[in-house]
N, C-alpha and C positions, 0 to 999 in steps of 0.2 A: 425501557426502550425510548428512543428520540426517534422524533422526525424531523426531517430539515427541509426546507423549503426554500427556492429561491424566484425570481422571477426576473433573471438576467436572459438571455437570446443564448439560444442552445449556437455548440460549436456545428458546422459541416464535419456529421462522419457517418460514412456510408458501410453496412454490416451488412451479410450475406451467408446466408448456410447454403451451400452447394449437395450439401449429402451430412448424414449423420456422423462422419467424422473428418469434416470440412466445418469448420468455423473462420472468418477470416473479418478483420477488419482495413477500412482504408480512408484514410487522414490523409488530403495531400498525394502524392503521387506515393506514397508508401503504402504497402500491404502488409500486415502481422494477419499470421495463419497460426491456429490455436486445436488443441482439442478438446471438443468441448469438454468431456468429463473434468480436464484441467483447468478450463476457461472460471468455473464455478468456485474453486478453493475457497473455504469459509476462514479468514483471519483467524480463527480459533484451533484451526491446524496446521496452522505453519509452525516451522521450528529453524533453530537457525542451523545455517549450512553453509556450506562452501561453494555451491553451485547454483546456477540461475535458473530455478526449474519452478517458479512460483506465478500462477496464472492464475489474475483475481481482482475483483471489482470493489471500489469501496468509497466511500463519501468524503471529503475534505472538510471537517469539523473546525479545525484554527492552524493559523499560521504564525509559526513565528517571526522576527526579525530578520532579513536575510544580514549574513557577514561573509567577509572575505575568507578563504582557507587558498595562502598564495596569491594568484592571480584568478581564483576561482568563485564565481559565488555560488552562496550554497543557505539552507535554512531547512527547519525543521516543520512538519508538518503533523497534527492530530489528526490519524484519521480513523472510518470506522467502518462495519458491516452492520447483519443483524448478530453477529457472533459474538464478535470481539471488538477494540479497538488497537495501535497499534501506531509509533512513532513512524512516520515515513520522511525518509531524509532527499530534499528536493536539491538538484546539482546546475549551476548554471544556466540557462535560460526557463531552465524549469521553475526557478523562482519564481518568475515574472506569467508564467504560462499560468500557473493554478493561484485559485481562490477559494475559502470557506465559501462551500454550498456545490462546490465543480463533484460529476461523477468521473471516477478516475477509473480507466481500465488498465490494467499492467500486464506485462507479457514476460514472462522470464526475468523475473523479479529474483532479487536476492536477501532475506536475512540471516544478518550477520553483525559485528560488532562492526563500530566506524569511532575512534578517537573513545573507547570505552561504553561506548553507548549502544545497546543494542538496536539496529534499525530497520527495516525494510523500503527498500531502496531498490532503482531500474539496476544499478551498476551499467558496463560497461555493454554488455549485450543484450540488455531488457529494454522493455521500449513504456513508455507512459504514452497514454491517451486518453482526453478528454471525452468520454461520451455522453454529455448531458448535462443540464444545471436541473435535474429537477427532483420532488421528491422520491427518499430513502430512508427506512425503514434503519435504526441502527441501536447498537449498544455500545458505554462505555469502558465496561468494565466485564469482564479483563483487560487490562493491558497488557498483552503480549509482550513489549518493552518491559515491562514492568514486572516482568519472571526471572528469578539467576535459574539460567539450566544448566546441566554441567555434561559434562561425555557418561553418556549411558555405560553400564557396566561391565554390560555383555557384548556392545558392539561401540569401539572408540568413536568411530564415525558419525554416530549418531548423540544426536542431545536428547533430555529427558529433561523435565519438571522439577525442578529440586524442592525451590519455595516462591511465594511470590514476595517481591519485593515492597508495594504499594497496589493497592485496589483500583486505583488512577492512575493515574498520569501525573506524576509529581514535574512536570514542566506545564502542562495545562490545567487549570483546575476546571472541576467539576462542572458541566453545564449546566446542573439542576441537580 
C-alpha cells in the first residue's frame, strides 16, 4: 500500500447527505446525486461494460503527456484506491483540470476499451470531480487495465477474468 500526500489548496466542493439514500455533490452550480452504496465502488470490481453505471473515488498517482486525438485533447492517467489501481483516460479540459496527488470522484463512469486499451473514463454522461488534494490510502497492483477479460460463458453481456496481462501498469512503472 502507498500513501500520497500533497499540500496544494483543496478545490471548493460542497457535499451533503440529505437522507441515507441522497448523496449528492456540488462543484460550481452543478449537482451529481449518487447512491451511496454506488458512491463507494472499490476499483477492484469494476469490470468493463457498455454502460455508465460506475460510481467511485480514487487518487491521481501519474499523469501522462496530454496529445491530440483530432481536435480533441486527451491523456492518460494512473490512478488508485485502497483496492486496486486502474488506467483513467482524461478527455479535454480534464487534462488541464487534474494533477498527481488530486482526489477524484466520478459519477457514472465507464470501463471499456478506447483505441485498444482498456480504460476507465467519465465518457459522455459521467461527470469527474475534484474533491480534495489530500491524503489516501492506496494500491498498485492489480491493474485492472492490466486484465484481458473476455465475454463470460454463461451470460455474453457480461466480462470475466481470463488472465492478467502485467502486475503493473506497463505504461507507468512501479512507484516503489
Amino acid at each position: 500500500m502507498g500513501i500520497y500526500s500533497s499540500s496544494r489548496k483543496l478545490s471548493q466542493v460542497h457535499f451533503s447527505i440529505d437522507s441515507a439514500a441522497d448523496f449528492s455533490f456540488r462543484r460550481g452550480g452543478s449537482v451529481c446525486k449518487m447512491d451511496p452504496e454506488e458512491t463507494l465502488q472499490s476499483l477492484k470490481d469494476i469490470v468493463p461494460a457498455a454502460q455508465n453505471n460506475i460510481n467511485t473515488k480514487f487518487i491521481v498517482l501519474d499523469k501522462d503527456r496530454v496529445t491530440l486525438e483530432g481536435q480533441h485533447k486527451t491523456c492518460l492517467a494512473l490512478v488508485a484506491d485502497e483496492t486496486a489501481a486502474v488506467h483513467f483516460q482524461l478527455w479535454g479540459d480534464e487534462c488541464d483540470a487534474f494533477e498527481p496527488g488530486d482526489i477524484i470522484l466520478l459519477a457514472n463512469g465507464i470501463f471499456s476499451y478506447n483505441r485498444n486499451n482498456l480504460v476507465l473514463r467519465a465518457g459522455k454522461r459521467g461527470k469527474v470531480e475534484k474533491v480534495g488534494e489530500f491524503t489516501m490510502t492506496f494500491v498498485e497492483t492489480p491493474n485492472m487495465s492490466e486484465i484481458h477479460w473476455v465475454p463470460d460463458s454463461i451470460n455474453s453481456k457480461k466480462y470475466v477474468q481470463e488472465a492478467v496481462i502485467s502486475p503493473h501498469s506497463r505504461i507507468f512503472p512501479p512507484m516503489h
